[in-house]
N, C-alpha and C positions, 0 to 999 in steps of 0.2 A: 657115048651119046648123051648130049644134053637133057634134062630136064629140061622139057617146057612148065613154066611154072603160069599158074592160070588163079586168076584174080576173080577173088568170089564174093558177091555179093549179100551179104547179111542184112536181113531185117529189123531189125530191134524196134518190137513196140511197148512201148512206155505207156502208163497210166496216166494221162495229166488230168489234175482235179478242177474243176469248174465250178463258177458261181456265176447266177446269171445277175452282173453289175443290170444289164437291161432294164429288166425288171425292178431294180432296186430302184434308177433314177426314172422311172416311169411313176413311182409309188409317188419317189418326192415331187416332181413337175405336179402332179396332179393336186396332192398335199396343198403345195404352196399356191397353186393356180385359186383352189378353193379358198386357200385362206384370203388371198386379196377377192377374191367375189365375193365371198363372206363378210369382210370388211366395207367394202364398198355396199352392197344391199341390206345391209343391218343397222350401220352409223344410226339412220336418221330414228328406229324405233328406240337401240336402246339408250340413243340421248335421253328421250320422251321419260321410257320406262326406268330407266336404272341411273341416271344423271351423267351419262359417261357413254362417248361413241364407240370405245375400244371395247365393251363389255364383254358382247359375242365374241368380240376378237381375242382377247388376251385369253381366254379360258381353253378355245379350241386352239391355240394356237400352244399353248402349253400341256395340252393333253395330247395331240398329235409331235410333239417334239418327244416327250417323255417317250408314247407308246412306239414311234420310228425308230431309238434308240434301244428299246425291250424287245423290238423284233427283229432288228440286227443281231443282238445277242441272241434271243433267242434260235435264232436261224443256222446257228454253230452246231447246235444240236440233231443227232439226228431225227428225223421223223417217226424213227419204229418206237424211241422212247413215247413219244407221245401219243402212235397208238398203243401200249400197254397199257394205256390210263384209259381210251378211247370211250369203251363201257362205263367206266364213271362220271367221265363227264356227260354223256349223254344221259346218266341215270340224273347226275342233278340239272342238267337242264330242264327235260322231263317233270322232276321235282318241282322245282320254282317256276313254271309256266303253271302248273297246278295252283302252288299256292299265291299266286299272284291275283286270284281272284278273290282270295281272304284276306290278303295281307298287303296287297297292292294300294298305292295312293294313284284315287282318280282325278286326270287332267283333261279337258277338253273331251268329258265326257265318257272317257274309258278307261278303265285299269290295265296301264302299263309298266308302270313303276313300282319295283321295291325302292326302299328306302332302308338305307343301314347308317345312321346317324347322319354325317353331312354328305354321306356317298352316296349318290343313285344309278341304278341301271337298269335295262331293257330287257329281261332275260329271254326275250323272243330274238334279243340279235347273237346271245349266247348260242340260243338251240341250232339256226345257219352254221356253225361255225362245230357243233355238236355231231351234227348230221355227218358234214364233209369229212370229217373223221372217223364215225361212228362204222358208216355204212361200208366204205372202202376196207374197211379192218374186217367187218363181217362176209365181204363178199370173199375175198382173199381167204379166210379160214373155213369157209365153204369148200373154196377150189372149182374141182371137176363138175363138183353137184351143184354146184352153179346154171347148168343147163337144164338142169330139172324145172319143173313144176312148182314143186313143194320150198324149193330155195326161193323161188323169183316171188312166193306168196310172202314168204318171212322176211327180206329186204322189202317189198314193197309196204306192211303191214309196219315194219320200223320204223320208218320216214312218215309212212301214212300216222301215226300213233301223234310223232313230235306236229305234224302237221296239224292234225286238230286240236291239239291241246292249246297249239298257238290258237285257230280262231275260235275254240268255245271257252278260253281260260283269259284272253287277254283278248280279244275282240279284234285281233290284227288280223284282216283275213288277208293284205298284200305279203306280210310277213308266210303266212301260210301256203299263200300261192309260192312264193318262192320255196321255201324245203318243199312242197310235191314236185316242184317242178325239178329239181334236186334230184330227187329223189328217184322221179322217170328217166332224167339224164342220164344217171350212172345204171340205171337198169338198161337201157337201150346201150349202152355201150357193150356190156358186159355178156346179156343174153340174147341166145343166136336169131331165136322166132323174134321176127319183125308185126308178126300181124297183129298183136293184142293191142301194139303203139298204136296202128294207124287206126285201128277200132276206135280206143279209146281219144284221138283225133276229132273222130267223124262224131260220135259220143257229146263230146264237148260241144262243139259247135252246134251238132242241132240242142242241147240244152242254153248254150248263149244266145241261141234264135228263136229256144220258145220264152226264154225269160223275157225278154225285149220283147215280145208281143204280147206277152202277159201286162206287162207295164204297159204299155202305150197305151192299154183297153180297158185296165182293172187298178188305177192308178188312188187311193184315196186319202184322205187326210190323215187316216192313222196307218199307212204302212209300212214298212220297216223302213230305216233311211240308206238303206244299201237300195231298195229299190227306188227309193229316191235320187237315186245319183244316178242309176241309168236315165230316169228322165230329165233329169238335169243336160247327163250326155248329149242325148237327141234335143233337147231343144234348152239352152244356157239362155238366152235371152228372155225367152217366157216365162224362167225357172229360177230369180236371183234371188227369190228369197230361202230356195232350199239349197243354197251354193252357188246356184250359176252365177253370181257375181263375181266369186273369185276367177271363177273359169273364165270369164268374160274379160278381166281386167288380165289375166295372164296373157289371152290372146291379141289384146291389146299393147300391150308390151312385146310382144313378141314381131310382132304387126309393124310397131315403128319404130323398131331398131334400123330397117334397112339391110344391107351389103355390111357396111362398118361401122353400123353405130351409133348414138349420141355421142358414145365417149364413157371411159373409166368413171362410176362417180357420177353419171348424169342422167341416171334413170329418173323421172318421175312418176310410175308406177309405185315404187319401193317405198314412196312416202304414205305408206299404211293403204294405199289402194290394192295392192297385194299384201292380201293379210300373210302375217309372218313369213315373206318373202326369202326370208334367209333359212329355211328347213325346205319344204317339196318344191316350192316353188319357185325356187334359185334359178332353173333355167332361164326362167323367163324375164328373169333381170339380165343373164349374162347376153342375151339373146336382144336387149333393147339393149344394154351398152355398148359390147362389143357386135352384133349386127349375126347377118349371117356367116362372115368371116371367120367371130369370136367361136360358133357353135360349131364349123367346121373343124377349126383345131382344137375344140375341146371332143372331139368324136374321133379325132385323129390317135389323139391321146389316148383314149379309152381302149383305139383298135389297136395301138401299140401293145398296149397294157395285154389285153388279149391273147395278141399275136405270141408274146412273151410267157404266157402263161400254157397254148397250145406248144410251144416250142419244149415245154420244161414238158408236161404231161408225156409228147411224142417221147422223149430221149430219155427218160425216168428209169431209174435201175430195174426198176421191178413193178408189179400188177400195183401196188398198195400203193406207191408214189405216182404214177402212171393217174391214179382214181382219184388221188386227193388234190392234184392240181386239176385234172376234167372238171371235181364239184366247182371247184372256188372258179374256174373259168365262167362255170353255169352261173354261180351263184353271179356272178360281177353283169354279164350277159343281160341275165333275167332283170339283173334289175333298172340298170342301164335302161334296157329297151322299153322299160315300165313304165321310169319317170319319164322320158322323155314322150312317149306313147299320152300320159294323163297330164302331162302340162300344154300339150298340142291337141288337146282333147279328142285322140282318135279312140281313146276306152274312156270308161268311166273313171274317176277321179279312185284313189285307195289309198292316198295318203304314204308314199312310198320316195324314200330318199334318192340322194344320186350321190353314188358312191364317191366318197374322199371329198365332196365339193359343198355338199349338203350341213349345217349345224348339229352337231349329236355328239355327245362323248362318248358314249356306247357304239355308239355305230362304227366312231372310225377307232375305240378301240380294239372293236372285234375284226375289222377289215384288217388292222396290222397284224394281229395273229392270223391270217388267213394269208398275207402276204409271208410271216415268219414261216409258216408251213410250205410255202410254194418254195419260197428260196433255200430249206432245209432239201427240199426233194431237189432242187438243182444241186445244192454243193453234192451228191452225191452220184451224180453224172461222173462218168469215164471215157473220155474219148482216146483212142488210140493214135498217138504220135510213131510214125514212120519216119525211121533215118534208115539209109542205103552206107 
């Protein structure tokens, strides 16, 4: 009697290793998209200031090429090395936000800057960047107790710590707004009670509705100038000598770009009616040159960028890579909706960048360590390959 012989189907699933390339060229589009709006909305000051149109250009454009190139590499690396060190770095960010108030050189009126010979940096863009490392390392060796009380108090009190030190030590209260907001992000992901969030929601808002009637009614010539830029908010036009010129002239720009534009290069805003057009205010040249068109695919951009960053969080090996791409999502988010929110003046002005597109060397070199961190938590993605 025959053998019937019977053909069997085997599974074999394979490890394949992933990097998300996405991600990577979402970093550079962006990069590069900033550099030529940066070029184009800076020319005409720093001919004025510095005798040379490339000035803003060739500096950011070589500190964003170096640091692209140090988060590639760095991105080899895995992620858990770098939270081993997590605690120290947070301790000297901590650190230099303190002494930034002794040892800081003030510009435009507030201490932001150390200075270490010909180097300067921000150490308020350190501590973002502190945080989204910091907190996730701590929630993860929490664990279970995570759902407790007494954990949700010591994550919120860490973030709350970096938080004020930023605005009582360096005077950045948009900087500050972002690590709390950090800060709530990954606490709402992580712990189960929803209710303390939406409290502290309803909290907020009725203190942003007595402030604003505080100001409108108690408004004087020696009050603080945060409360001067609320009423700048509410009324730009009656208020240009306490800012609302700039706001005025943003809106202005923004106003006659149109659908597509003047064109690359043909703002007249830029020509010092927007002061330092090339730092918070960038939108509102891209927005008068390239139109509403421009501002569209630079939000397009942003939501890739996003998208990309949700996609690495979702698929992340573990809790700790999982929270550290969630931060930098927030952080990117928060701040995105910030500038754009204070160049359209629908909040009051804070002085707050727009990520990858904005002037800063600090900024975009702490943004590429924060992109090195996301793409270190991709290459560590496993997807399972199925052959029959």
């Amino acid at each position: 009697m025959a053998k019937k012989k019977r053909k069997i189907k085997v599974n074999l699933r394979q490890s394949s290793q992933y990097y998300d390339y996405n991600l990577l060229v979402s970093v550079i589009l962006l990069t590069c998209f900033g550099l030529i709006m940066l070029y184009s909305s800076s020319a005409y000051s720093a001919q004025i200031k510095f005798g040379s149109d490339m000035f803003y250009f060739k500096k950011q454009a070589a500190i964003s090429a170096g640091c692209l190139i140090i988060a590639i590499v760095a991105s080899r690396v895995d992620y858990h090395v770098y939270a081993m060190f997590s605690g120290w770095i947070y301790l000297i960010a901590n650190v230099l936000l303190f002494l930034t108030k002794f040892l800081g050189t003030e510009l435009n009126g507030a201490k932001r800057w150390i200075y270490l010979g010909p180097l300067s940096f921000q150490p308020a863009e350190m501590a973002k960047v502190a945080v989204i490392l910091f907190l996730p390392t701590l929630i993860v060796k929490m664990g279970k107790n995570m759902k407790s009380w007494p954990a949700f108090w010591v994550v919120l009190l860490s973030g709350g710590l970096t938080s004020f030190l930023t605005f009582a030590f360096t005077e950045n209260l948009s900087t500050a707004i972002i690590i709390a907001g950090i800060t709530v992000g990954l606490l709402f992901i992580v712990f189960p009670d929803s209710r303390p969030f939406a409290i502290g929601v309803i909290l907020i808002a009725l203190l942003a509705a007595g402030v604003v009637w505080y100001v409108k009614g108690n408004l004087t010539s020696g009050s603080s100038f945060r409360l001067k830029r609320i009423l700048v908010w509410l009324n730009p036009e009656a208020n240009s000598s306490l800012g609302g010129y700039q706001v005025m002239q943003g809106l202005y720009a923004i106003g006659s770009g149109g659908f597509f534009g003047k064109g690359l290069g043909n703002s007249l805003q830029k020509l010092d009616y927007v002061p330092e057009a090339q730092n918070d205010m960038i939108f509102t040249i891209i927005c008068e040159e390239l139109g509403l068109f421009g501002a569209i695919m630079l939000t397009i951009l942003f939501a890739f960028m996003l998208y990309r960053l949700f996609f690495v969080a979702q698929n992340a090996p573990d809790l700790l890579g999982s929270l550290i791409a969630s931060g930098i999502f927030i952080h990117i988010a928060l701040q995105v909706v910030l500038n754009i929110a204070v160049v359209t003046n629908a909040i009051p002005t804070t002085g707050i960048t727009l990520p990858f597109i904005s002037y800063g060397g600090t900024s975009i070199m702490f943004l590429m360590a924060e992109m090195a961190l996301a793409l270190s938590v991709s290459r560590q993605i496993r997807f399972k390959d199925q052959e029959a």
